[in-house]
N, C-alpha and C positions, 0 to 999 in steps of 0.2 A: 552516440545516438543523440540527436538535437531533442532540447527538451519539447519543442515544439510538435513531435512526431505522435501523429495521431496513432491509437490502438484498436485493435479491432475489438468488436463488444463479444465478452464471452460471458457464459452464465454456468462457471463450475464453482461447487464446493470445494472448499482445499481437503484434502484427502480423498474425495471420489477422484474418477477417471477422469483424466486427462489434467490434472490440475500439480502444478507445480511443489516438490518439496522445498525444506527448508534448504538441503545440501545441492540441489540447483539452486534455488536461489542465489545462495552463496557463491556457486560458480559462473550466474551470468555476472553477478555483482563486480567479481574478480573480472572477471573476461573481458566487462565493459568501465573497468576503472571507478565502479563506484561502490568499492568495499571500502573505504574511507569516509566516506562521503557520510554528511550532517545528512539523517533522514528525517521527513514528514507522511507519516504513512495515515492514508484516508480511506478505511477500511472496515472488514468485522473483526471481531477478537480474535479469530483463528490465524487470520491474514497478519493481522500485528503483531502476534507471539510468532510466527513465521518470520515476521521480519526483522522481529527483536534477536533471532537469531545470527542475523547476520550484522544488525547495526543496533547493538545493544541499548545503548541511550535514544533510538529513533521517539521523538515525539505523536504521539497520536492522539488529535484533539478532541474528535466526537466519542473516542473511547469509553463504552458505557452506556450511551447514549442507544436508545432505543431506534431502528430502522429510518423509523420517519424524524425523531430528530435528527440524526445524522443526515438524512437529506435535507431537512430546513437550515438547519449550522450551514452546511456544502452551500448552497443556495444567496447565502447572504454573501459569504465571500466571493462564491461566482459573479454577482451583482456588484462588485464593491460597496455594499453596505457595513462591511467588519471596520 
C-alpha cells in the first residue's frame, strides 16, 4: 500500500460497530508487511493501546494531550512549523 494512499473519513469509536480490533489489526499489519515496521501512531488513547498491540514500542506524540491540542500539535507538523 503506498504511503501516499488517501483513506476514506470515518467517524468510529474502537469498540463500537464497525470499528476494527486489535487481532485485525494485527492481521492486516502481517498481511500488508508492516508488523515490523517502526510505528508513529496519531491517534486517541484507545487507538494507541490498539496499536501498541501490534507494534509495542510505536511512538505516540500527542498522547495525552487533550482533543484540541492534539489537533494544534497535528497542525504545526502539517504546516512544517515542527
Amino acid at each position: 500500500m503506498p504511503l501516499a494512499r488517501i483513506l476514506a473519513p470515518y467517524d468510529v469509536r474502537l469498540g463500537g460497530p464497525g470499528s476494527i480490533t486489535a487481532g485485525e489489526l494485527r492481521e492486516q499489519a502481517r498481511r500488508l508487511g508492516f508488523a515490523r515496521a517502526d510505528a508513529t501512531v496519531l491517534a486517541g488513547r484507545s487507538y494507541v493501546q490498539a496499536c501498541r498491540a501490534v507494534w509495542p514500542l510505536a511512538d505516540a506524540p500527542p498522547l495525552g494531550l487533550g482533543i484540541g491540542y492534539q489537533r494544534q500539535f497535528l497542525a504545526v507538523i502539517r504546516d512544517g512549523r515542527a
